[in-house]
C-alpha positions as CSV (number, residue, x, y, z in Angstrom):
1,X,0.0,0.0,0.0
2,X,2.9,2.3,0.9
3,X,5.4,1.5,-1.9
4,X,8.4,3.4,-0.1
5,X,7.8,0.7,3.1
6,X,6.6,-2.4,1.2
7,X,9.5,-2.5,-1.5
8,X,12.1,-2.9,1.1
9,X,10.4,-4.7,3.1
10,X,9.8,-7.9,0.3
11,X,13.2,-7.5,-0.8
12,X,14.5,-7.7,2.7
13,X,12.4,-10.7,3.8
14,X,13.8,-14.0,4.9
15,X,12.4,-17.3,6.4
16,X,14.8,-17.2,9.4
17,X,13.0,-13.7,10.0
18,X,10.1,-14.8,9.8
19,X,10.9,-17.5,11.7
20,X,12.7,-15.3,14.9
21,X,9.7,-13.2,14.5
22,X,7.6,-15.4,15.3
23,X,9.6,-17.4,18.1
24,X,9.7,-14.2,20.0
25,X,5.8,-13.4,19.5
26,X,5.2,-16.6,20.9
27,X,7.8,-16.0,23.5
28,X,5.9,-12.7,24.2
29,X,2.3,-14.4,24.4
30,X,3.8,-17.1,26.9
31,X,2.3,-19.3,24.4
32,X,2.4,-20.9,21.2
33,X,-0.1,-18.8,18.8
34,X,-2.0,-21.4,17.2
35,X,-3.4,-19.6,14.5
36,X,-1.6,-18.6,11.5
37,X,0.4,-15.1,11.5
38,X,1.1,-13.5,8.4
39,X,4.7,-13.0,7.5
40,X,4.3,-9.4,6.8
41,X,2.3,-6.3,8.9
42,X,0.4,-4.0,6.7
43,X,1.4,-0.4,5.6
44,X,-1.7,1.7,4.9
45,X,-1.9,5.8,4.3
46,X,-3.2,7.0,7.8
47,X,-5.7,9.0,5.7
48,X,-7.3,5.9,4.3
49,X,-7.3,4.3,7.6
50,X,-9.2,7.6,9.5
51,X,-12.2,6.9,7.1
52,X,-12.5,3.4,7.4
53,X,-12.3,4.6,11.2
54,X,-15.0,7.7,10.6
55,X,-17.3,4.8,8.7
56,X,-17.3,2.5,11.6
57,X,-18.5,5.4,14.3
58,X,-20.9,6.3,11.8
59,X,-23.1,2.7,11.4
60,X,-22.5,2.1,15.1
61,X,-24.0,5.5,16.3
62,X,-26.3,4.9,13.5
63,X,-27.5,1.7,15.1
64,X,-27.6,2.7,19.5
65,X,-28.5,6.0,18.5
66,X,-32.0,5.1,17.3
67,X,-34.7,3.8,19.9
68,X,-36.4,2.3,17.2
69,X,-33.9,0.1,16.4
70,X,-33.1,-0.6,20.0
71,X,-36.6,-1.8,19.5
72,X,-36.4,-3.9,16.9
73,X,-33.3,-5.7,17.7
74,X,-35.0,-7.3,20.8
75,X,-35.8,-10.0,18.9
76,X,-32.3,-11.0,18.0
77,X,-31.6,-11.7,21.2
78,X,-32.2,-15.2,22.2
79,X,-34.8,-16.1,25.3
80,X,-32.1,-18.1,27.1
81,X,-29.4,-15.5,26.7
82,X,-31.4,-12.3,27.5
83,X,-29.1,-10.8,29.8
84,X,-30.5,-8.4,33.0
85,X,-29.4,-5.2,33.4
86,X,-28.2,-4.0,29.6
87,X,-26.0,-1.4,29.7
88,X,-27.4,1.7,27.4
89,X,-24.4,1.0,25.0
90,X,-21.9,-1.6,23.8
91,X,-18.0,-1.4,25.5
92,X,-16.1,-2.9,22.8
93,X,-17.0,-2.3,19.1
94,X,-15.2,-3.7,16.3
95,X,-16.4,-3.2,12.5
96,X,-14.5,-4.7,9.4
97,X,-13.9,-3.8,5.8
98,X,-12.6,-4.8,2.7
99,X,-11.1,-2.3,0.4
100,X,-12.4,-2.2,-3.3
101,X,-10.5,0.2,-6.2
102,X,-12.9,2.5,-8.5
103,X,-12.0,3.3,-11.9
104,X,-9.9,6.3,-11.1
105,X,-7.8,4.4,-9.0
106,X,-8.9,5.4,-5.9
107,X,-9.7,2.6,-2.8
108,X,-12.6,2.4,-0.9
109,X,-13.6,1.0,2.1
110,X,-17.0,-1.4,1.7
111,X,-18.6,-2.8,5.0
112,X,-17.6,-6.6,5.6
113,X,-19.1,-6.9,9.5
114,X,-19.6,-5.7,12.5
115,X,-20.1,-7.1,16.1
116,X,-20.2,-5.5,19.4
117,X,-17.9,-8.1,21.3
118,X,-14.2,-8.3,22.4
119,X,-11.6,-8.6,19.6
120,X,-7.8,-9.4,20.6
121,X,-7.4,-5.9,22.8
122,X,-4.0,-7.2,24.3
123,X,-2.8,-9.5,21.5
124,X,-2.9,-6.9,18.9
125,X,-0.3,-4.7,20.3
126,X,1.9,-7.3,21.4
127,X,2.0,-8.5,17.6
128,X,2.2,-5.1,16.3
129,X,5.2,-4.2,18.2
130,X,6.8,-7.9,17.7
131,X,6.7,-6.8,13.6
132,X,9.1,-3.9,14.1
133,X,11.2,-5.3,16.5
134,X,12.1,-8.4,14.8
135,X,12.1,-6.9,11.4
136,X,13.7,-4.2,12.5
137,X,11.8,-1.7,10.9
138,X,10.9,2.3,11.3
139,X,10.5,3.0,15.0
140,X,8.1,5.6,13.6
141,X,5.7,3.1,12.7
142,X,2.5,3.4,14.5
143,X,-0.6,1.3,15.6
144,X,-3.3,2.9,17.6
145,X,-5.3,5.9,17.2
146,X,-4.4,9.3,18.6
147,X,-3.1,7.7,21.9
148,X,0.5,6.6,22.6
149,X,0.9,2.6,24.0
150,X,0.7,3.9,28.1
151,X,-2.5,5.6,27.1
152,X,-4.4,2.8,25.4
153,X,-3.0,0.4,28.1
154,X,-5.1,2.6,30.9
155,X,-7.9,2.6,28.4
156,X,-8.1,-1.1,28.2
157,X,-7.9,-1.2,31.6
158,X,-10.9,1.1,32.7
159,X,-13.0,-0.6,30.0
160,X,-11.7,-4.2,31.4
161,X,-11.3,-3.5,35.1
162,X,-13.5,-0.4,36.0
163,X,-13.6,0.4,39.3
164,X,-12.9,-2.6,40.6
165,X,-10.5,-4.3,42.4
166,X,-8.9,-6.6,39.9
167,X,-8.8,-9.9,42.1
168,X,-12.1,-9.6,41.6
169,X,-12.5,-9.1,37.8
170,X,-12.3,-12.1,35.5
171,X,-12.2,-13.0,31.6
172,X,-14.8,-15.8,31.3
173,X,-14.7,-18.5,28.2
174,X,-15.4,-21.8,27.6
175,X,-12.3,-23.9,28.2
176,X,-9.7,-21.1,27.9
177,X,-6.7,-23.1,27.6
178,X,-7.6,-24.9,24.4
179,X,-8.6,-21.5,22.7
180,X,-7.0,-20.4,19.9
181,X,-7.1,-17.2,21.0
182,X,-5.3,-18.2,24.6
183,X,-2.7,-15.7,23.8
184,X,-4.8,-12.6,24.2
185,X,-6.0,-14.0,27.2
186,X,-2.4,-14.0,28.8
187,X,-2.0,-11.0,27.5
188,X,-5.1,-9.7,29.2
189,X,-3.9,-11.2,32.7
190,X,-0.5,-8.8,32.2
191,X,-2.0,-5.9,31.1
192,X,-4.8,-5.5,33.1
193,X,-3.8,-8.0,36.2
194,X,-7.3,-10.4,36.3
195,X,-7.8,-13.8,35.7
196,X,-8.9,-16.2,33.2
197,X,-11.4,-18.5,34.4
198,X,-13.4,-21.9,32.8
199,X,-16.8,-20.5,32.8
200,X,-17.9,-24.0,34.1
201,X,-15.9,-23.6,37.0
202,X,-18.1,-20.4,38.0
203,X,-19.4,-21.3,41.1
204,X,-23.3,-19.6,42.2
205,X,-24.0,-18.7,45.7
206,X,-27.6,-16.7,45.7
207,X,-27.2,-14.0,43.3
208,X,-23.3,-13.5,43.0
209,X,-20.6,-15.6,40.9
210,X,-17.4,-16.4,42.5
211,X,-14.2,-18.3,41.3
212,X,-11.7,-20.4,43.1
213,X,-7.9,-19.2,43.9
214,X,-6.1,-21.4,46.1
215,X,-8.8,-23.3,47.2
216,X,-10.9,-20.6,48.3
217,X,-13.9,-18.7,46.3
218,X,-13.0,-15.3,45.5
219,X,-16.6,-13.1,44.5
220,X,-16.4,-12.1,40.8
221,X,-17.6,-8.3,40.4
222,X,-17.1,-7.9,36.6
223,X,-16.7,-10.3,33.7
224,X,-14.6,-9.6,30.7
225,X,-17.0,-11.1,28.7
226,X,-15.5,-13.5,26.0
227,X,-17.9,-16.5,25.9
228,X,-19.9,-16.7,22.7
229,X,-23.1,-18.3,23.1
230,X,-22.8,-19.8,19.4
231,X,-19.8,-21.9,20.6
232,X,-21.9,-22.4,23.7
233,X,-24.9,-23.7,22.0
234,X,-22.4,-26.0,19.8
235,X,-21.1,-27.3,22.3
236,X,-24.2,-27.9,24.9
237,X,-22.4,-26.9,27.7
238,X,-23.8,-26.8,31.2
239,X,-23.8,-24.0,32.8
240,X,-23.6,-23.3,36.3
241,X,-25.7,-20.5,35.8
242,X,-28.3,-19.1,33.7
243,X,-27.9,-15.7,31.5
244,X,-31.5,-15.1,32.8
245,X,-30.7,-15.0,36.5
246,X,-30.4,-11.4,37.8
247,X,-26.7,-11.4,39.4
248,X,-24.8,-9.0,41.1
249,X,-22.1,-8.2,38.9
250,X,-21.1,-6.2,36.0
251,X,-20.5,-7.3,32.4
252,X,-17.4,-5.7,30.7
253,X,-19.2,-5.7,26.9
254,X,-22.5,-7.2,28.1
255,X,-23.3,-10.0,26.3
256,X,-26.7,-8.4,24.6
257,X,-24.6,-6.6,22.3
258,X,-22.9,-9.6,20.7
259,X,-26.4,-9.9,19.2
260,X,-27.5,-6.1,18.6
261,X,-24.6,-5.2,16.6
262,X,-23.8,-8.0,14.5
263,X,-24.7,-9.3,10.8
264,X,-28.3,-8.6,12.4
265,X,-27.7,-4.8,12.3
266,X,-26.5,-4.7,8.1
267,X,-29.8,-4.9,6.8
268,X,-31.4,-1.6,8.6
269,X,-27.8,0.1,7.6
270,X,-27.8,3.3,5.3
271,X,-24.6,4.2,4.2
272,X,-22.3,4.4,1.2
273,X,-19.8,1.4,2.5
274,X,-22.6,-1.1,3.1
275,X,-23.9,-3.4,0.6
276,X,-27.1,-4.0,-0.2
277,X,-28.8,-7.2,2.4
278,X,-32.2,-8.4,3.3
279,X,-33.0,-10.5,5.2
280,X,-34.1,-13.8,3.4
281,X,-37.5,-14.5,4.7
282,X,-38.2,-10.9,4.1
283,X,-36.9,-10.7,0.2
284,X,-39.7,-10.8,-2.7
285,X,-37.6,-12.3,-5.1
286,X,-34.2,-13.2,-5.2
287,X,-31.9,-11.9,-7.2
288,X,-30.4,-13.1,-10.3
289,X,-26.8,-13.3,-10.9
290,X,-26.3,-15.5,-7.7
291,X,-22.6,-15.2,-8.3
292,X,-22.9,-11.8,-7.0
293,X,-24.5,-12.5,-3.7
294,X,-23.2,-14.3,-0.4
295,X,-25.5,-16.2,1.9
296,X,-24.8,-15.8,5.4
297,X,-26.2,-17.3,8.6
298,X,-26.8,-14.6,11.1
299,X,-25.1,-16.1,14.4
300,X,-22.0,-18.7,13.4
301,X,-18.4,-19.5,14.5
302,X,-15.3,-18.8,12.1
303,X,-17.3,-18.5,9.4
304,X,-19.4,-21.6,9.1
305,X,-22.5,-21.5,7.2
306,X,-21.7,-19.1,4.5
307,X,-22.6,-19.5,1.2
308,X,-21.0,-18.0,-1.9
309,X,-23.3,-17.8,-4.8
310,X,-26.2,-19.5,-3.6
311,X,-28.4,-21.5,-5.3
312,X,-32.1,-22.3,-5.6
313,X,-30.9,-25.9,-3.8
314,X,-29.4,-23.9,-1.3
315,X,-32.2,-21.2,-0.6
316,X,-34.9,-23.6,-0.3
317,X,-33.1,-26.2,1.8
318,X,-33.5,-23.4,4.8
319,X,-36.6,-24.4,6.6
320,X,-38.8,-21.5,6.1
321,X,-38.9,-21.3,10.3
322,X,-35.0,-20.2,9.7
323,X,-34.9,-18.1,7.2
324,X,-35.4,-15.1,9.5
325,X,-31.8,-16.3,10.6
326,X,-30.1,-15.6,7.5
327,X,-29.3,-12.7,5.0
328,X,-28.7,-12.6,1.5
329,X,-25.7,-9.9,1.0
330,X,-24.6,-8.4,-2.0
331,X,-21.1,-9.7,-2.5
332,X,-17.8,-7.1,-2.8
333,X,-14.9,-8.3,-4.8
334,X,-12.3,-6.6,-2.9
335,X,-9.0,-5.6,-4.4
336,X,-6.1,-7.4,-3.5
337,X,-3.3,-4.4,-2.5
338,X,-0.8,-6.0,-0.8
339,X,2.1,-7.1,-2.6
340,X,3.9,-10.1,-1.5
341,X,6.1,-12.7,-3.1
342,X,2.9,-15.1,-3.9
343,X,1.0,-12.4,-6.0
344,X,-1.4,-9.6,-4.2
345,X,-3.1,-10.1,-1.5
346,X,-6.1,-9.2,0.1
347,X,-6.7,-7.1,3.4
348,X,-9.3,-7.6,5.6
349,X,-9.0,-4.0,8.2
350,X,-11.0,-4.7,11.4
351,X,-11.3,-0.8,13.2
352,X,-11.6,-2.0,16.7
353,X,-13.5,0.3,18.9
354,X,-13.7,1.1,22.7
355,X,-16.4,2.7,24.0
356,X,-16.2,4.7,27.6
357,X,-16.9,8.7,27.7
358,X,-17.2,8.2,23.3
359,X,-16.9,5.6,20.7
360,X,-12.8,5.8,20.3
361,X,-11.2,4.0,17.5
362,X,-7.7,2.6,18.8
363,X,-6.2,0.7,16.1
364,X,-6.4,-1.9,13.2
365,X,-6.3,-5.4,12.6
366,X,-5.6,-7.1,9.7
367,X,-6.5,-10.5,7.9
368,X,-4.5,-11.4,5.1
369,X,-6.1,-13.6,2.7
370,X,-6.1,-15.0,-1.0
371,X,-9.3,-17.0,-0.8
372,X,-13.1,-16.0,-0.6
373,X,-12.6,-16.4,3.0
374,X,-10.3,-13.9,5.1
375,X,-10.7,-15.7,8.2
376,X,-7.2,-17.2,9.4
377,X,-8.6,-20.9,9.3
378,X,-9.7,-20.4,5.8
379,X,-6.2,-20.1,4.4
380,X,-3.9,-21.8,6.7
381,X,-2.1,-23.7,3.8
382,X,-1.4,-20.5,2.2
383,X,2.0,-18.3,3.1
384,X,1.9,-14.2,3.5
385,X,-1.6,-14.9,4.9
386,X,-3.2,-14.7,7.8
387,X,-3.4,-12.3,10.7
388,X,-1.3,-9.3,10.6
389,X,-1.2,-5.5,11.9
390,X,-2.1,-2.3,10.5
391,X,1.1,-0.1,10.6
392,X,1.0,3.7,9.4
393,X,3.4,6.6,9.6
């Protein structure tokens, strides 16, 4: 994207850098990272990155700033996971977008997603910063948004932490240490000095949650939420508690959200970055030219479910009780604009978003991909893929 920092960069590149680079993230995460890293971080114009940025706070307010959407999006919130207590606005925001090239030239940013849940807050620095070192590239090099590193570290932590005492904070998933995304979990713990805790192992007394440490039950006052119900559902895990119950605690990114802001939302969008989607038991007739739309499932994991170019098989093999669960998006051919050694790639920019006294936009992440899917799992076979970090000057 930034020929003066990309050029270099390729010519420079070496597997035994790539392979130091990545021994010392994994050294930094106290892990392995399990998913696939890209080889290379991202250079984009900080111009192109503020509207892609600008965009983002645009749909969002768009969406909590209208009660009659509030209204409407009740009912994309499941019965059993109607949480008490909803806070008047998400905490953590993160909206992503591919980048599509116009006659003249110019790139564009074109809605992808958005989801009002936790992204990789901790990871994303640590990965960031790891690209520089290791490569040894421009100490100018930047990754968040009008804040230096200190500053976004106290933000994370007021979002995270609150006004709490941090003992008695926790990030809650489902099996922690078999999740792929374990390393931001570590991360978390340093930054923000909470645990990570089994959210089986949550034990119920009356109305509060509490968690063991050393063999005593510590209260839990606010949950870094990271469980997502899909995987929940998936899964059929018991609980020890129900979503229903009305507990005495506080929800860092309360889990209502994950289903107000997400492929839900696109549908009731209007702007100039989001294409056109209906929901499919609401769309007269479908459109021809199938290789131009993308059926999606409303609420899946990683990507399962979608459908590129459906067909009439496809469409009517969705019970019609269902089909109020899926959309039928116009599909964007993004541009592929990062060069790289295998051809150009594509770049999947996720703006993530924290939400205290505004909606702030702290930095990018990046998928790299060279398949219809950008997810990282979708193109693990692939090299200069995969997740990566949006660098500017």
């Amino acid at each position: 994207m930034i020929p003066e920092l990309r050029q270099p960069f390729n010519a420079n590149y070496t597997p035994k850098k790539y392979e130091k680079f990545l021994r010392q993230l994994n050294r930094e995460c106290g892990t392995k990272v399990e998913f696939r890293v890209s080889e290379t971080p991202c250079f984009f114009p900080k111009p192109l990155l503020d509207t892609m940025a600008r965009y983002g706070e645009e749909l969002v307010h768009q969406l909590v700033d209208s009660p009659e959407y509030r209204v409407k999006s009740e009912s994309s919130i499941p019965a059993a996971f109607n949480v008490p207590r909803e806070d008047a606005r998400p905490l953590f925001v993160q909206v992503d977008f591919g980048l599509i090239r116009d006659e003249a030239g110019q790139l564009h940013p074109r809605l992808v997603e958005l989801q009002a849940f936790p992204s990789l807050y901790a990871y994303q620095p640590a990965v960031s910063r790891q690209y520089i070192q290791s490569y040894r590239l421009s100490p100018q090099l930047k990754l968040f948004f009008g804040m230096d590193e200190e500053g976004y570290a106290a933000m994370l932590r007021r979002a995270v932490v609150g006004d709490h005492d941090p003992k008695n904070v926790v990030l809650l998933e489902i099996d922690p240490q078999h999740q792929k995304t374990l390393p931001d979990f570590l991360l978390t713990e340093r930054m923000c000095s909470i645990r990570t805790v089994d959210i089986t192992q949550v034990v119920k007394q009356g109305r509060r949650l509490h968690y063991r440490q050393n063999g005593k039950l510590a209260p839990i006052e606010r949950i870094y939420n990271r469980t997502i119900v899909d995987e929940l559902v998936r899964k059929q895990v018991q609980l020890p508690f129900d979503y229903r119950d009305d507990l005495e605690v506080e929800w860092a990114g309360h889990p209502n959200w994950y289903f107000r802001i997400s492929k839900f939302s696109i549908p009731f969008l209007q702007h100039e970055c989001v294409p056109r989607t209906w929901f499919l038991d609401r769309l007269e007739r479908v459109p021809d030219e199938r290789e131009n739309y993308v059926l999606k499932p409303l609420y899946s994991f990683a990507g399962a479910g979608i459908v590129f170019a459906p067909t009439d098989a496809d469409l009517q093999g969705i019970p019609h009780s269902l089909r109020s669960q899926y959309i039928l998006q116009e599909r964007m051919h993004f541009t592929a604009v990062i060069e790289t050694p295998h051809g150009p790639t594509q770049a999947e920019v996720r703006i993530m978003y924290i939400w205290l006294d505004k909606l702030t936009p702290v930095m990018g992440l990046v998928r790299m991909g060279r398949g219809k899917m950008m997810g990282v799992d979708h193109n693990r076979n692939l090299e200069w893929v995969g997740g990566s970090a949006a660098l500017y000057l």
